[in-house]
TORPA-4810 file (N, C-alpha, C, O; in nm, 3 decimals):
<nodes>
NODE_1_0.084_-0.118_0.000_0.000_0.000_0.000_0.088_0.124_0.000_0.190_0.128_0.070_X
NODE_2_0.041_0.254_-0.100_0.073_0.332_-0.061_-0.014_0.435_-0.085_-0.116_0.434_-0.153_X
NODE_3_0.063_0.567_0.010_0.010_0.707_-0.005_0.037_0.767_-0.089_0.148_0.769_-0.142_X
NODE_4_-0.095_0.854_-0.134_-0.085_0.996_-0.188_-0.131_1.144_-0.107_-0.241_1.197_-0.121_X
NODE_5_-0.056_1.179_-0.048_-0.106_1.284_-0.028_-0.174_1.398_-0.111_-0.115_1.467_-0.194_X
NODE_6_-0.292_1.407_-0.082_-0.383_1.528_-0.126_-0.429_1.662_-0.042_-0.491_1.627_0.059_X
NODE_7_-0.421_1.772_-0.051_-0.524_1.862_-0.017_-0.647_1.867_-0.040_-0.666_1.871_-0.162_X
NODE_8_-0.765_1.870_0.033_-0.901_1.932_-0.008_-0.943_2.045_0.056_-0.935_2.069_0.177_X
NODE_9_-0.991_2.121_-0.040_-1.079_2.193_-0.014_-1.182_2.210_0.006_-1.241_2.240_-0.098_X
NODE_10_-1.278_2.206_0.140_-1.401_2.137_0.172_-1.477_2.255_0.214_-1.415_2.354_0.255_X
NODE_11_-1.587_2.256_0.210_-1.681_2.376_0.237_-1.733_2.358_0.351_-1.660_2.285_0.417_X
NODE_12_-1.883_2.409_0.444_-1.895_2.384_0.544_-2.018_2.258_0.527_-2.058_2.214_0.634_X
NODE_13_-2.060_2.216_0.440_-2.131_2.100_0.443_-2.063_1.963_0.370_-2.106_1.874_0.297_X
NODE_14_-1.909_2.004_0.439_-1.866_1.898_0.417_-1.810_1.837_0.247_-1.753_1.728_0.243_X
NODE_15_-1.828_1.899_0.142_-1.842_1.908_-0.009_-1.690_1.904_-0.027_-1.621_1.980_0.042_X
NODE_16_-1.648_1.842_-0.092_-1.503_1.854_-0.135_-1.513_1.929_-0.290_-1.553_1.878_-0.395_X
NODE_17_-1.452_2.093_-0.264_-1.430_2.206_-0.378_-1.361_2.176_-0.429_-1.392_2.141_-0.543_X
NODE_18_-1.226_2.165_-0.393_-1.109_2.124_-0.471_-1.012_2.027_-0.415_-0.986_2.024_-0.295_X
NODE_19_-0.957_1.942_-0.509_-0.845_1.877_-0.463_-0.739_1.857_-0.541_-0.742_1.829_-0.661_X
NODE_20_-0.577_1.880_-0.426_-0.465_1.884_-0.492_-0.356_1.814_-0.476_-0.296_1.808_-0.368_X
NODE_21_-0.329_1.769_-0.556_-0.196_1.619_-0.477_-0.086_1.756_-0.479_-0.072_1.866_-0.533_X
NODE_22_-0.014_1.658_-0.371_0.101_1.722_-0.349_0.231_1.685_-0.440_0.316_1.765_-0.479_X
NODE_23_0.225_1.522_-0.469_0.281_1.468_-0.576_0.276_1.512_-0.692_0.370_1.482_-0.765_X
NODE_24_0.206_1.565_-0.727_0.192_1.599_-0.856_0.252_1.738_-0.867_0.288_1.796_-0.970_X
NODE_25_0.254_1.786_-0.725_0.303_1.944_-0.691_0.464_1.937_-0.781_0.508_1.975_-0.890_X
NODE_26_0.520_1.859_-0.648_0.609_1.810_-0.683_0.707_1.783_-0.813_0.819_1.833_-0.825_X
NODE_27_0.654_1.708_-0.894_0.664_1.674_-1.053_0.681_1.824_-1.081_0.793_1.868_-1.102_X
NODE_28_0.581_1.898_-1.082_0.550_1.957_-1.185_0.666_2.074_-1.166_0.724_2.135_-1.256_X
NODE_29_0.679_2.086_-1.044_0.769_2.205_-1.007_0.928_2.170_-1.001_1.017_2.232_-0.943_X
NODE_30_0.936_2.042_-1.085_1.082_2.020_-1.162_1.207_1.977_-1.023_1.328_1.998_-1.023_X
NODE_31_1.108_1.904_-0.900_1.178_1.862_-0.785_1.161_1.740_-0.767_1.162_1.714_-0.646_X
NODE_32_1.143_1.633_-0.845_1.149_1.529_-0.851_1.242_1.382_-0.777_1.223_1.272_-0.726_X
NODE_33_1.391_1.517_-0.831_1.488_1.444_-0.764_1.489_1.426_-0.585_1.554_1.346_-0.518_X
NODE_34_1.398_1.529_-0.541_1.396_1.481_-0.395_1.307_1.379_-0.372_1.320_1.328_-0.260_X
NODE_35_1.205_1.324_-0.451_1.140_1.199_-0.388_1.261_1.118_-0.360_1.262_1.093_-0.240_X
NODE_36_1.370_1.062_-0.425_1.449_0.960_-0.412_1.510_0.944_-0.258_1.527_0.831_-0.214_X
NODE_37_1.545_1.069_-0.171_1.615_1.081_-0.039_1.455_1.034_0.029_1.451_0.961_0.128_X
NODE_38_1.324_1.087_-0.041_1.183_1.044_0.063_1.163_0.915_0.061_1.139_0.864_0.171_X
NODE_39_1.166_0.831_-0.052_1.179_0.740_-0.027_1.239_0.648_0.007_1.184_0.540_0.030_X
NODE_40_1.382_0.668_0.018_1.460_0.608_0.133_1.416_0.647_0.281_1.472_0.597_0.379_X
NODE_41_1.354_0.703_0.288_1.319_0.708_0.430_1.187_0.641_0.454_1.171_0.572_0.554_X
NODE_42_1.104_0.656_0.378_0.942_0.580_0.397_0.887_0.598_0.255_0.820_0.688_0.206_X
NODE_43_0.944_0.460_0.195_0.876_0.405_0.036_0.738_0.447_-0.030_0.707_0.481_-0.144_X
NODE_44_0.632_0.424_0.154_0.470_0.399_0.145_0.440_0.560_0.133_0.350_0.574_0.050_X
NODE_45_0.480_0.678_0.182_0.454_0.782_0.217_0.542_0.906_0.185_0.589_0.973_0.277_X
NODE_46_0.565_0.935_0.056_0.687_1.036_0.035_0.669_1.181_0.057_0.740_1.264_0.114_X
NODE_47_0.586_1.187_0.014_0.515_1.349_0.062_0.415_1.370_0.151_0.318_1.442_0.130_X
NODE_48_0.442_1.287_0.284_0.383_1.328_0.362_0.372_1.472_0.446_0.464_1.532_0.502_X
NODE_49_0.211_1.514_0.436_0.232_1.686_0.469_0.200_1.646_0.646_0.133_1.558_0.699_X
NODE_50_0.284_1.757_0.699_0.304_1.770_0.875_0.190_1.840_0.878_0.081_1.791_0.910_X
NODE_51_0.213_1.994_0.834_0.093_2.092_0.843_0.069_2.176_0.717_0.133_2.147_0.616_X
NODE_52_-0.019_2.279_0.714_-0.086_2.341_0.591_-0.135_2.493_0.692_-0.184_2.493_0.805_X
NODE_53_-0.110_2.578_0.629_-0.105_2.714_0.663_-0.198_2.770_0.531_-0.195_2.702_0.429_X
NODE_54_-0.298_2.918_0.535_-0.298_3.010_0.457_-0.170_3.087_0.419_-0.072_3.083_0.494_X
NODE_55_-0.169_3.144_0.325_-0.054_3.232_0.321_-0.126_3.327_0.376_-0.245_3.300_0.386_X
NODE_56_-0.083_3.462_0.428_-0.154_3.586_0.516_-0.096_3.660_0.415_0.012_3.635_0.362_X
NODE_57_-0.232_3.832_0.369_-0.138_3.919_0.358_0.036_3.999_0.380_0.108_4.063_0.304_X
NODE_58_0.045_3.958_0.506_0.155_4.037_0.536_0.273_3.953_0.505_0.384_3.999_0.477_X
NODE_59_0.235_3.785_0.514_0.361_3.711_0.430_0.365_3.719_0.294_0.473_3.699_0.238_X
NODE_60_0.244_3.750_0.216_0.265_3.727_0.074_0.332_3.844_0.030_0.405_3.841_-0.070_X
NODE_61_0.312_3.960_0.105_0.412_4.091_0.034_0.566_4.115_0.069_0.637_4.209_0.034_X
NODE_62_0.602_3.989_0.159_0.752_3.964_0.165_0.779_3.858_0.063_0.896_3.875_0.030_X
NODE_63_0.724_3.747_-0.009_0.785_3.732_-0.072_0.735_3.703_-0.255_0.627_3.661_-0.298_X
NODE_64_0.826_3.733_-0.311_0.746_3.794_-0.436_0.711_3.633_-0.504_0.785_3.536_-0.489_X
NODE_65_0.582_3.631_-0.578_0.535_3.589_-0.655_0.405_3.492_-0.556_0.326_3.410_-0.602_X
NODE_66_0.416_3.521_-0.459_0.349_3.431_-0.376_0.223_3.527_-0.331_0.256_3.645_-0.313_X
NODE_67_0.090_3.498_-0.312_-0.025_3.575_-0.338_-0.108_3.545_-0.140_-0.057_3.472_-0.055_X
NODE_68_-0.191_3.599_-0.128_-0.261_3.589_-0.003_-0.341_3.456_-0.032_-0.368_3.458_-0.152_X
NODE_69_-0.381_3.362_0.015_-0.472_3.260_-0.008_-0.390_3.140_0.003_-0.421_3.045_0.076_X
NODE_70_-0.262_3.146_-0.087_-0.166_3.041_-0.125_-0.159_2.933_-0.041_-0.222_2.964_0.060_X
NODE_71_-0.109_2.809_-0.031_-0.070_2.743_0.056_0.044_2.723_0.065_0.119_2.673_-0.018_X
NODE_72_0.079_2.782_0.228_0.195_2.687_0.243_0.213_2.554_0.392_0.165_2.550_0.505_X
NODE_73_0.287_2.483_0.329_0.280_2.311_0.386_0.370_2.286_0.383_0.439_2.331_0.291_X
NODE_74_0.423_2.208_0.470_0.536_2.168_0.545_0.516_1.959_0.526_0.453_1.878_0.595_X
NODE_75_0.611_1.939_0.392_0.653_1.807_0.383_0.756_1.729_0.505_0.877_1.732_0.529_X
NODE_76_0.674_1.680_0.547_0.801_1.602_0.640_0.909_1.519_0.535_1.016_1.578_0.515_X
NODE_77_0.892_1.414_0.480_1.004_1.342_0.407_1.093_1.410_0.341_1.212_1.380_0.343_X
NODE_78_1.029_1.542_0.253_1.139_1.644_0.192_1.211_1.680_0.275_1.334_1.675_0.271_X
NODE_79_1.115_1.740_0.400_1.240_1.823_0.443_1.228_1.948_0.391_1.313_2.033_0.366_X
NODE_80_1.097_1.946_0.378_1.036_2.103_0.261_0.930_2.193_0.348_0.835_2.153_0.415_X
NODE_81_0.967_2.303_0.331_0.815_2.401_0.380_0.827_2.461_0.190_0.920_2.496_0.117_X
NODE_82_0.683_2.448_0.174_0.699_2.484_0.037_0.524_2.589_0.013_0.425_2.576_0.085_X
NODE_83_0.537_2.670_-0.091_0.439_2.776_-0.111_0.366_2.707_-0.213_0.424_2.720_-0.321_X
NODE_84_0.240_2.625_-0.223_0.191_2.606_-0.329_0.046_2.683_-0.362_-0.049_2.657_-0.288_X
NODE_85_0.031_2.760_-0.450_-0.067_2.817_-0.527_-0.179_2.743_-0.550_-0.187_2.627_-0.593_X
NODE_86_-0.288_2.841_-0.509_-0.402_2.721_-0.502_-0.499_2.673_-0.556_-0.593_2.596_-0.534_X
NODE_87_-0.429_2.774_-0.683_-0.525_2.744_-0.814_-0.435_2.624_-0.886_-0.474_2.572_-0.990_X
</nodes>
């Protein structure tokens, strides 16, 4: 068995709005080569997320390209706090 970690975005009756692998985050954002150190550590679970934050106004205008809403999440296996966009 293994994991994928996903985000959802759930409303208050429970409705899943959106959902976003983190794996796929990953891929796409040309960091691939760190699954290999995650999965030496835990095969079943490579991108496992610790926690998930909003981005806040006052962090998104320190750093550029990153917007209010954004997510940022904290991969344990990476070894990553990373900003993912949540569109």
């Amino acid at each position: 068995m293994r994991f994928e970690e996903r985000l959802l975005l759930v409303n208050g009756d429970g409705e899943v709005l959106r959902e976003l692998s983190v794996l796929k985050a990953v891929l796409e954002s040309d960091l691939e080569y760190q699954l290999f150190n995650s999965l030496m550590i835990n095969e079943k679970d490579p991108t496992h997320v610790n926690d998930i934050d909003v981005v806040t106004p006052p962090l998104a205008a320190k750093i550029e390209g990153v917007s209010a809403g954004d997510l940022l999440i904290s991969i344990r296996q990476l070894h990553t706090i990373a900003i993912m966009d949540r569109e």
